[in-house]
C-alpha positions in Angstrom: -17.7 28.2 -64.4 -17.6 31.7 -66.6 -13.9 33.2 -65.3 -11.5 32.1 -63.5 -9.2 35.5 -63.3 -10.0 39.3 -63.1 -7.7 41.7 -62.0 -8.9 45.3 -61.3 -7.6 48.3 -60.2 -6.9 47.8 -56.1 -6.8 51.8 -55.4 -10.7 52.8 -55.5 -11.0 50.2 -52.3 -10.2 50.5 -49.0 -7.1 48.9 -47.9 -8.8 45.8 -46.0 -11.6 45.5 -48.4 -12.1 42.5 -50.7 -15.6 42.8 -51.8 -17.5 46.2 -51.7 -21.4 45.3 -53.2 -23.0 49.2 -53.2 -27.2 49.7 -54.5 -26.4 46.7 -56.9 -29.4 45.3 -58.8 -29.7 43.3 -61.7 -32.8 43.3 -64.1 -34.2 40.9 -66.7 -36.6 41.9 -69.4 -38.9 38.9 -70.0 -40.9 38.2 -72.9 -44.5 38.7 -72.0 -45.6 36.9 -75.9 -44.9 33.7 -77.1 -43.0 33.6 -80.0 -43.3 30.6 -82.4 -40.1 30.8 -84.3 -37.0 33.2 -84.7 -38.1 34.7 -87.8 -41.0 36.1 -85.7 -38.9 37.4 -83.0 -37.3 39.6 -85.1 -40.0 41.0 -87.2 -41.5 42.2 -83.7 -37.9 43.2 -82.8 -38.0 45.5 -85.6 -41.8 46.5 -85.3 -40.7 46.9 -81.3 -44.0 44.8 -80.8 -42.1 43.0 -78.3 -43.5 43.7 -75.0 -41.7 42.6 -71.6 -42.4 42.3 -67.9 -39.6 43.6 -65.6 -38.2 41.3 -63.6 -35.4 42.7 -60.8 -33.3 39.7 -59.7 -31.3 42.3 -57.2 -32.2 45.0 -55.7 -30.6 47.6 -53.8 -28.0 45.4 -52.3 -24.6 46.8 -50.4 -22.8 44.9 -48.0 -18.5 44.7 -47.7 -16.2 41.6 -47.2 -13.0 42.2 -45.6 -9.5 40.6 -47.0 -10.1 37.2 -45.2 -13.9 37.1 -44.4 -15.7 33.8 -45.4 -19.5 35.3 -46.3 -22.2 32.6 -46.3 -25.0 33.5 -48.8 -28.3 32.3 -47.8 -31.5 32.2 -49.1 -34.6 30.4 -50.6 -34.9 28.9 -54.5 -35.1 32.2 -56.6 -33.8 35.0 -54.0 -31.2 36.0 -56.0 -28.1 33.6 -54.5 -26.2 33.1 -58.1 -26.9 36.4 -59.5 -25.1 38.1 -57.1 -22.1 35.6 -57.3 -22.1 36.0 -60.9 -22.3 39.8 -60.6 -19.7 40.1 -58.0 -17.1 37.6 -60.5 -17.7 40.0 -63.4 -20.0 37.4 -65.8 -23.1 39.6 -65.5 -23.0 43.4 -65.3 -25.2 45.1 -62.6 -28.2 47.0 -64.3 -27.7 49.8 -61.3 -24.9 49.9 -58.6 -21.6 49.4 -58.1 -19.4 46.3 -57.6 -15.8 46.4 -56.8 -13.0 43.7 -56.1 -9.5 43.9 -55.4 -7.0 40.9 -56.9 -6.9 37.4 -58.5 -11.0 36.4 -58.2 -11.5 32.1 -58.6 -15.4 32.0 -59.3 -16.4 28.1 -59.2 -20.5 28.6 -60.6 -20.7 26.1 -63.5 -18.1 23.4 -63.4 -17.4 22.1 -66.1 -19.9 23.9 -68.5 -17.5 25.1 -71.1 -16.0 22.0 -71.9 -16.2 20.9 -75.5 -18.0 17.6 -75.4 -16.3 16.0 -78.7 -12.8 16.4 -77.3 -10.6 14.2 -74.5 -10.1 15.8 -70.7 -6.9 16.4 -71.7 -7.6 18.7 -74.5 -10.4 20.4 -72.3 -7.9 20.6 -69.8 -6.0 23.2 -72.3 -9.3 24.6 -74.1 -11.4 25.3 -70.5 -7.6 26.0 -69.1 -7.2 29.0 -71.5 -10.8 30.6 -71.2 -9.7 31.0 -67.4 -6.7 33.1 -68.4 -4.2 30.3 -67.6 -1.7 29.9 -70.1 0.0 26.6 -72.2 3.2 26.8 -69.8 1.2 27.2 -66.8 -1.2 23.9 -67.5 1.8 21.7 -69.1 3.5 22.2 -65.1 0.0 21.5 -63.6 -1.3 18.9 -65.7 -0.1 15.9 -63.9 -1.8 17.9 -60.1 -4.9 18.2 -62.1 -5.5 15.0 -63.8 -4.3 13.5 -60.3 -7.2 15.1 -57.9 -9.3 14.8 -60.6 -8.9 11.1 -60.1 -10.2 10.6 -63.8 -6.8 8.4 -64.6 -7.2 6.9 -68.3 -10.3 8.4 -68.8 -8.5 12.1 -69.2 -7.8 10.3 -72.7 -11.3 9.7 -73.5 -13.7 12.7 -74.7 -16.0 14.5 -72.5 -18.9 13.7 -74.3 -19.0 10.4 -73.0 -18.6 11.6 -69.1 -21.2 11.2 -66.5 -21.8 15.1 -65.1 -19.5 14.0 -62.1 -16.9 13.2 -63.9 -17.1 16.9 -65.5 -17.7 18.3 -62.6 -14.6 16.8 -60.9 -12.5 17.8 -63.9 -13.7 21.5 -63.7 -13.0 21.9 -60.2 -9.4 20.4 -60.4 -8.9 23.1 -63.2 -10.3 26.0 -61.3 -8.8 25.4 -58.1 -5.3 25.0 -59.4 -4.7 29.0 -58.5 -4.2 30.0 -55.6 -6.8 33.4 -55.7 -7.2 36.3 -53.3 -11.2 36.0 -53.6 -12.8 32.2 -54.1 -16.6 32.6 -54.9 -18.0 29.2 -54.7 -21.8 28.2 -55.5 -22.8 24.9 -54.3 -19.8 23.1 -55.5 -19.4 21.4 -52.5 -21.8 19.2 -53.6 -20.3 17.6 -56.7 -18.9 14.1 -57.6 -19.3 11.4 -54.8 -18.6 11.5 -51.1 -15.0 10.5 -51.3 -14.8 13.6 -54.3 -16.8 15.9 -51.6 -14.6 15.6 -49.1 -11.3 16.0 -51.2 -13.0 19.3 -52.5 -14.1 20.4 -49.2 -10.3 19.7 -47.9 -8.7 21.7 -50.6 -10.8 24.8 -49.6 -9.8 24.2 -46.5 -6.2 24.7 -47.5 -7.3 28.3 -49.3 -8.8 29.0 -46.3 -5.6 28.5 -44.3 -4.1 31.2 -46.5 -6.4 33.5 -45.8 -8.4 33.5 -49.2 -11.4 36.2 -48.7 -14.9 33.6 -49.2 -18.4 34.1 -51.5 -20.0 31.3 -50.8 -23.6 29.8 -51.7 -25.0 26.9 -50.2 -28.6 25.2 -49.7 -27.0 23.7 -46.2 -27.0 25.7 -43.5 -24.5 23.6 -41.2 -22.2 23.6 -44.2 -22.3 27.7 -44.1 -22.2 27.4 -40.2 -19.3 25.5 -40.3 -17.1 27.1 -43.3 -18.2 31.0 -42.8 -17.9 33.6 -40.1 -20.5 36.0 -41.7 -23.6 35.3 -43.9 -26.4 37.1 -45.3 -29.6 36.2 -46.5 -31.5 37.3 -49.5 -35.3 37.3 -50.0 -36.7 38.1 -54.0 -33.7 39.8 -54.8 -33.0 42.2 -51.5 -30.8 42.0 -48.8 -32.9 41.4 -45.2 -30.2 39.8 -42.8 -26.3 40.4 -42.5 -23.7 39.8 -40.0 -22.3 37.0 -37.7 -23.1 33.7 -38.9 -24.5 32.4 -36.6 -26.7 35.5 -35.6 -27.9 35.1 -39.1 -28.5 31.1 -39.1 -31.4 31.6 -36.3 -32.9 34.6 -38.9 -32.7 31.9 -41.5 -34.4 29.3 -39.2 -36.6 31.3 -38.2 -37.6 32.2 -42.3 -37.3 28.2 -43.2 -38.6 26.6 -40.6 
């Protein structure tokens, strides 16, 4: 998890427009040398003896979600899945394109990842509370609904360091999910904790669902995208090859995977 909340200006969208994704692509640099220490690196920074390979994790990539819409994003190890979720919540800007979205954005990517490990859940309840733009007032009134779907109990007293990556993982959702967004971008975190956990998660999605919350989601299950989406689309090394109905698209992917 990177952000919970980003607010942008609603008027450059159309009115039933969420999500508008137009030419985005995102490039890496990567190293082509190996570089034995830092002091190294920077000599050949300075020298600019560095020499890179381009690497495009996006490319050319439009597609719309509409106030409401559940997209399933589909796609092999390495097509590009996360980087577009992580574009399209703001953490990493596109190196070409445009990406626009309209209201309160929940992106659930890396739960639990900015915790600080020496301190109690209930301290990274108020640390990890405040780096996703909720404030003290806000968490004191929720604390109690968190630490209680969380079902961490006594251990919200004892620090993270000594958590198994459940345990984080079922604090950091409880935190993120405690707004109630207009866009939930979700990336495999359907997967986390136990089965009993899974099913609790799945169940409060649900409930966003119900109030019409517009959907980015990511998952290595088809079924669970067949069952939780109404559109999908599928990337392959970065570019977009199949969007529409979900279940139109789930025989494209079948047809890719199987």
């Amino acid at each position: 998890m990177w952000q919970a909340v980003i607010i942008v200006q609603e008027a450059v969208l159309k009115e039933n427009v969420a999500i508008s994704v137009k030419e985005a692509g995102m490039r890496f640099n990567l190293n082509q040398e190996h570089v034995d220490n830092l002091k190294e690196y920077f000599i050949k920074i300075l020298k600019r003896d560095l020499k890179y390979n381009e690497f495009w994790a996006l490319k050319d990539v439009s597609f719309e979600v509409k106030k409401g819409e559940r997209l399933g994003v589909l796609g092999l190890n390495g097509s590009g899945k996360s980087t577009l979720l992580k574009v399209v919540s703001g953490v990493l800007k596109p190196s070409t394109g445009k990406v626009q979205t309209r209201g309160v954005v929940a992106p659930l990517l890396e739960l639990g990842a900015g915790f600080s490990p020496q301190y109690t859940g209930r301290e990274n309840i108020y640390l990890y509370g405040a780096v996703l733009g909720y404030n003290k007032s806000f968490l004191d009134d929720k604390f109690d609904e968190i630490v209680d779907f969380s079902g961490l109990g006594e251990f919200i007293e004892v620090p993270v360091k000594n958590y198994s990556s459940g345990m984080k993982s079922r604090l950091g959702f409880s935190i993120a999910t405690i707004v109630e967004p207009d866009i939930l971008i979700l990336d495999e975190v359907l997967s986390v904790g136990d089965k009993k956990f899974r099913s609790k998660c799945e169940k409060k999605i649900m409930s966003m669902f119900d109030r019409g919350v517009t959907v980015l989601f990511v998952s290595h299950s088809l079924e669970q995208v067949q069952r939780l989406c109404d559109k999908a689309i599928i990337l392959d090394s970065g570019r977009l090859v199949a969007h529409g109905p979900v279940e139109k698209v789930a025989r494209v992917y079948k047809s890719m995977t199987g």
